[in-house]
C-alpha positions as CSV (number, residue, x, y, z in Angstrom):
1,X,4.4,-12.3,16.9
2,X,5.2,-13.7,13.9
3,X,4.0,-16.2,11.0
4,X,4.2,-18.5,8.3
5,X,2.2,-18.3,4.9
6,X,2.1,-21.1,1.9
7,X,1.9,-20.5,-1.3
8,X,-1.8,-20.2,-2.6
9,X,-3.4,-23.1,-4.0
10,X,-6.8,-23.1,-5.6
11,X,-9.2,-25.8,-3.7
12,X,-10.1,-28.5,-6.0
13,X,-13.1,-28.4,-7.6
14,X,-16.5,-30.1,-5.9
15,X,-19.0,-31.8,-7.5
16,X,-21.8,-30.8,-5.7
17,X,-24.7,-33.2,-7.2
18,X,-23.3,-35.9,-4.9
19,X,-24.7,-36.0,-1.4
20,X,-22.2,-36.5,0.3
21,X,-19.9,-33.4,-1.5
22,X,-23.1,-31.6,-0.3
23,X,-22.7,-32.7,3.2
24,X,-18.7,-32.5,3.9
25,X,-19.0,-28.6,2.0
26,X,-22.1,-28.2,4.6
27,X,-20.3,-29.1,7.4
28,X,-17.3,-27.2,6.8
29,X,-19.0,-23.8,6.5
30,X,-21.1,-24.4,10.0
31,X,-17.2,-25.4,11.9
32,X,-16.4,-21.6,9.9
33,X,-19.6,-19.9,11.2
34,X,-18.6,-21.1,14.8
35,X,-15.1,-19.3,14.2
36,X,-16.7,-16.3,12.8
37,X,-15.8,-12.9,13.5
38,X,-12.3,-13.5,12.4
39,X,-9.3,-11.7,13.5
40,X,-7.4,-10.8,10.4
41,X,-4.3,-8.7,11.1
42,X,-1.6,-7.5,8.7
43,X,1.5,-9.5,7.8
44,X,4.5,-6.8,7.5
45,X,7.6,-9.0,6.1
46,X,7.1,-12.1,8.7
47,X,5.4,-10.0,11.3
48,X,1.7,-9.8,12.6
49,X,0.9,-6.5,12.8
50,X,-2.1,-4.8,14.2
51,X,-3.5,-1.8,13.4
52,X,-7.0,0.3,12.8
53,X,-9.7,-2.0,13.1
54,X,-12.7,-2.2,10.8
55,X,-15.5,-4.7,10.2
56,X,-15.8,-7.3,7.2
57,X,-19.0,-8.0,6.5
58,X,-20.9,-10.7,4.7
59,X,-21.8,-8.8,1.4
60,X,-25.2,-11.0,1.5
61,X,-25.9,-10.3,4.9
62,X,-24.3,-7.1,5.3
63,X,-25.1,-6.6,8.8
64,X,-23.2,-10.1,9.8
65,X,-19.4,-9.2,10.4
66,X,-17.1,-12.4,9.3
67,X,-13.8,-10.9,10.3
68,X,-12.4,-7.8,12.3
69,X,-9.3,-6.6,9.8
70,X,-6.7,-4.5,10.3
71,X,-5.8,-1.3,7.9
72,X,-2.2,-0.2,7.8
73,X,-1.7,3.6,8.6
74,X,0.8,5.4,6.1
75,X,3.8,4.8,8.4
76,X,3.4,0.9,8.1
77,X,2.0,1.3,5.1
78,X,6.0,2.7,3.9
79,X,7.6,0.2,6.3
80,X,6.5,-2.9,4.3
81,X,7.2,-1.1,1.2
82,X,10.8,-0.2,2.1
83,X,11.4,-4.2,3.5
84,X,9.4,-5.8,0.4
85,X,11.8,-3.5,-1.7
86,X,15.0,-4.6,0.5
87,X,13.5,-8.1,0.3
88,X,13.8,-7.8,-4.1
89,X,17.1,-6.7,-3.7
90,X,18.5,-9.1,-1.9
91,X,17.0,-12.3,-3.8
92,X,18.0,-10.3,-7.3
93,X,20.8,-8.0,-7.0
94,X,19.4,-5.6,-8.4
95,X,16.4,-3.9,-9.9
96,X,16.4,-4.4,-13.5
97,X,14.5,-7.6,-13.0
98,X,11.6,-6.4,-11.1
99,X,10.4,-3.0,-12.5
100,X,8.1,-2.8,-9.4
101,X,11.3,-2.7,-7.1
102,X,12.6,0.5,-9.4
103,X,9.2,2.2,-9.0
104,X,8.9,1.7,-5.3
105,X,12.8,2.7,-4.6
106,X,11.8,6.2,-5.3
């Protein structure tokens, strides 16, 4: 299985003293809480991965579980390593531009 991401974006800014702010913001959390738990794997290069499940929970509400996650074990853990360092290399060459490549090559 595999998947696309986007760069991240901030969301703009609301002005919550208007109503009608108020009401869209109010509306889109209630279409969330009827997606809630969410299924949250890992993203390995341009792979969905799954792997030891644990609960998220609301930090408010700590017995309400928002998403089931994924933790990586230490073999896929190295894997992405190894393909985010081949990933460096490729777009620059070589290390001496990204000192996080050099420190993960080792």
């Amino acid at each position: 299985m595999s998947a696309t991401t986007t760069e991240f974006v901030n969301e703009p800014l609301l002005e919550l003293r208007r109503a009608e702010v108020r009401a869209d913001a109010t509306a889109a959390l209630a279409a969330l809480d009827a997606q809630l738990p969410l299924e949250v794997p890992m993203l390995i290069g341009t792979e969905l991965v799954r792997g030891n499940v644990f609960a998220s929970v609301d930090p408010g509400v700590p017995t309400r579980i928002v998403a089931h996650a994924h933790a990586a074990t230490a073999a896929q853990s190295r894997a992405s390593g190894r393909g985010r360092r081949a990933a460096l290399l490729s777009e620059q060459g070589s290390c001496v531009a990204r000192p996080i490549c050099c420190a993960t090559a080792a």
